[in-house]
C-alpha positions in Angstrom: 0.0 0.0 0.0 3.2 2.4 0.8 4.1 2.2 -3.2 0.3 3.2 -4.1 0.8 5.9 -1.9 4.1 7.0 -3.5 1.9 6.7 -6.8 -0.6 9.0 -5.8 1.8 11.9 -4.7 3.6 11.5 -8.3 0.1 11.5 -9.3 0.3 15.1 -7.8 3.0 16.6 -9.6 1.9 15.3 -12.6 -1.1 17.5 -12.5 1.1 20.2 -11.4 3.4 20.5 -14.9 -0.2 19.4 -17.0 -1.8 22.9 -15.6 1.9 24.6 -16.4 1.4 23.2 -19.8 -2.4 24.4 -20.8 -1.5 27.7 -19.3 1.7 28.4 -21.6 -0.8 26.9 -24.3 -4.0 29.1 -23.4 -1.2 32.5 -23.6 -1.1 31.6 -27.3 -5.0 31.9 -27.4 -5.6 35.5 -26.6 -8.1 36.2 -29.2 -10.1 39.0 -29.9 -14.0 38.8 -30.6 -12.9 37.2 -34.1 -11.1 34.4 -32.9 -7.3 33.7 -32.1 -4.4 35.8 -33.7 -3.0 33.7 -36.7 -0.1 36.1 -36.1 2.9 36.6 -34.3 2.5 40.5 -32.7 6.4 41.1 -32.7 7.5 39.6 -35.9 4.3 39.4 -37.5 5.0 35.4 -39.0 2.3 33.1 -39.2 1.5 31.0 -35.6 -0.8 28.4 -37.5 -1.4 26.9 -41.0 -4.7 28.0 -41.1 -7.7 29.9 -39.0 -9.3 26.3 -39.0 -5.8 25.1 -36.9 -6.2 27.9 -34.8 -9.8 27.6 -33.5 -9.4 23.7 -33.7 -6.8 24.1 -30.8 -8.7 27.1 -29.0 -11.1 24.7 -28.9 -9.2 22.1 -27.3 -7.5 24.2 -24.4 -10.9 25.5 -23.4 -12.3 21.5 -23.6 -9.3 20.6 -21.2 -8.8 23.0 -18.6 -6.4 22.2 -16.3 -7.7 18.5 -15.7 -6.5 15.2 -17.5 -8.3 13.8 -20.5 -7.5 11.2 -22.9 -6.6 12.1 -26.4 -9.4 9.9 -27.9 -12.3 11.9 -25.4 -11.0 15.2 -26.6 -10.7 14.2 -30.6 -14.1 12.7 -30.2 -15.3 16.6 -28.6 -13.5 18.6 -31.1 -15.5 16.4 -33.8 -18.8 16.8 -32.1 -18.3 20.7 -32.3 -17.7 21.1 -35.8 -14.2 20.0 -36.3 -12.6 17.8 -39.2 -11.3 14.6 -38.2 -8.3 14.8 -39.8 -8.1 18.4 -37.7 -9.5 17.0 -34.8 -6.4 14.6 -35.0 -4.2 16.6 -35.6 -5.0 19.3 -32.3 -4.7 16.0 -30.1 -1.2 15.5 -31.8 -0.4 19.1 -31.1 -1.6 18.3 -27.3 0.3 15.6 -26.7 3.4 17.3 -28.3 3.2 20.3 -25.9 2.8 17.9 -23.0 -1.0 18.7 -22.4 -2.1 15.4 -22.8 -0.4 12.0 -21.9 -2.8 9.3 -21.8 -0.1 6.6 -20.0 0.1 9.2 -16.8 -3.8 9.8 -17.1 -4.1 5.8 -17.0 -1.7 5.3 -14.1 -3.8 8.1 -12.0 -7.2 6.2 -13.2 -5.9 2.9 -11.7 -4.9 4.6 -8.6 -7.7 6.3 -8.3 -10.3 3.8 -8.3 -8.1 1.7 -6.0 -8.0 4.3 -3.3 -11.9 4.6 -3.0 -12.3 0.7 -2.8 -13.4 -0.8 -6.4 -11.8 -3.6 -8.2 -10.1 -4.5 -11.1 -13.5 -5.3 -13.5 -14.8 -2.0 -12.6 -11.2 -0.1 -13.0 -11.3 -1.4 -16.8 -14.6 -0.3 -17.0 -13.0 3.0 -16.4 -10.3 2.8 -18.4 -12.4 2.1 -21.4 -14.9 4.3 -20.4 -12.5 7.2 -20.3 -10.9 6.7 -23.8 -7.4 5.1 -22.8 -6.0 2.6 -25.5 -5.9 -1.1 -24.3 -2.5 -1.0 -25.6 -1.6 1.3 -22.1 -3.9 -1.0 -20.2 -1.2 -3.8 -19.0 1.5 -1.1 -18.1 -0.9 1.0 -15.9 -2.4 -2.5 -14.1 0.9 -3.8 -13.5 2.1 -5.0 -10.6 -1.0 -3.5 -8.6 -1.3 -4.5 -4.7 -4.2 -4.0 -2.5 -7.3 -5.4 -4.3 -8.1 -8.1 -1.1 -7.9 -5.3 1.2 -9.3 -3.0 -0.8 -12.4 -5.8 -0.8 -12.1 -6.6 2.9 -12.2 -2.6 3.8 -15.3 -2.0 2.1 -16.8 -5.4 3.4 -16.1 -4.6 7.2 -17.0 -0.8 6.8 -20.7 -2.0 5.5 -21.2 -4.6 8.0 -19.6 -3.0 11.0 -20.0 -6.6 13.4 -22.8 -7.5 12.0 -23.5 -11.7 11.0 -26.5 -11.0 9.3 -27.0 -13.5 6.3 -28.8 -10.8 3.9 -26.6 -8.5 5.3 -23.5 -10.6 4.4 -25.3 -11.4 0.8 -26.1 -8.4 0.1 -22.3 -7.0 0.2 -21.3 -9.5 -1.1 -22.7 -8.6 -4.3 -22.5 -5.2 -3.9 -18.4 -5.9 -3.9 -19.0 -8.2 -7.0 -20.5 -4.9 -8.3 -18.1 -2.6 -7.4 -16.0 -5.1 -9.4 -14.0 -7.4 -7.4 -14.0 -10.9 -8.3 -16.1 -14.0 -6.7 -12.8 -15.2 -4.8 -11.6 -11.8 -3.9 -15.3 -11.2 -2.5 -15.2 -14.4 -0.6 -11.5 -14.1 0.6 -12.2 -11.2 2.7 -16.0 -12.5 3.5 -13.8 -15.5 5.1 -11.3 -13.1 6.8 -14.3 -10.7 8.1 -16.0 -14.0 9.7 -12.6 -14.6 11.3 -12.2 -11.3 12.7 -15.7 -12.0 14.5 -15.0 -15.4 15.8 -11.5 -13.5 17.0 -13.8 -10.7 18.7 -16.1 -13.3 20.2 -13.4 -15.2 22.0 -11.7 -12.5 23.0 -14.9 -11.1 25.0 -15.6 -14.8 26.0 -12.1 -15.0 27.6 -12.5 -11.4 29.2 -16.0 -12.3 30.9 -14.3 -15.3 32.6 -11.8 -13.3 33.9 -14.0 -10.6 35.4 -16.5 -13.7 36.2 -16.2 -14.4 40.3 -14.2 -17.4 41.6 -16.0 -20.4 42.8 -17.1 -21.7 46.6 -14.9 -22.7 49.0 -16.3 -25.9 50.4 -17.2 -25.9 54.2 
């Protein structure tokens, strides 16, 4: 768990130098009420091919903010509001070139994401695909991830808090199979929270025979 939290504090910095990045991009998008400048103000050369370029990429900046996206999610926006595809590509390119967009670091924060608040490995490729990342980026960011049975067990506990309920217990139990964590993850820490009662019930048995008071002398 101490290398996912080393993860999430790179996760950190990484967002740092992404809003560094759109901002140095957004200074090249201070447009007037006719769009962006296709000029240079000093030396009065050409900043982009065509007007089409520049609004393409105005577009983009303003679509990602300072927050992570993946390059498919934002070619697939700039497409929906009027852009060319082959533009539309080629803004994403421009992105990813200017460090505004890396889907591998925007993978590895998904994975660690989802991790933290307790879901499992079905649901984080749900999220993955959900959120545009290539599958090709899939096996680097899900590798050599720890924490899935506790993650599991955490979430298991926390809903029951002591109770032995069977409905109760079935009812979390597919709740973690829909947060997804696999059958024998699900039952691993079902096991281990059953343990931890039997644990807490002889512990309490042993403790009430100590308090308990001593028997009869005989007469």
């Amino acid at each position: 768990m101490a290398k996912n939290k080393d993860n999430m504090a790179k996760s950190k910095d990484n967002m740092a130098k992404n809003k560094d990045n759109m901002e140095n991009a957004d200074q090249l998008f201070q447009a007037d009420e006719d769009g962006p400048s296709l000029f240079d103000s000093d030396t009065n050369n050409p900043l982009f091919e065509t007007k089409e370029t520049a609004l393409s990429r105005k577009r983009a900046v303003k679509i990602l903010g300072n927050r992570y996206m993946s390059k498919q999610n934002i070619e697939k926006r700039l497409i929906s509001r009027g852009d060319s595809e082959e533009t539309a590509h080629d803004t994403v390119v421009w992105l990813e070139d200017i460090g505004a967009v890396n889907d591998g670091e925007y993978a590895a924060m998904i994975v660690r994401h989802y991790l933290a608040k307790g879901y499992g490995l079905a649901r984080i490729r749900d999220e993955l695909y959900r959120r545009g990342i290539p599958r090709g980026l899939w096996d680097e960011a899900l590798g050599g991830l720890e924490g899935f049975e506790d993650a599991a067990y955490d979430y298991l506990a926390g809903k029951l808090r002591g109770s032995s309920d069977k409905d109760e217990l079935r009812r979390v139990m597919g709740a973690l199979q829909r947060r997804g964590f696999s059958y024998d993850e699900a039952r691993t820490a079902l096991n281990r929270y059953l343990e931890s009662l039997d644990e807490s019930l002889d512990e309490s048995l042993d403790e009430s025979q100590d308090e308990s008071p001593g028997g009869f002398e005989d007469n």
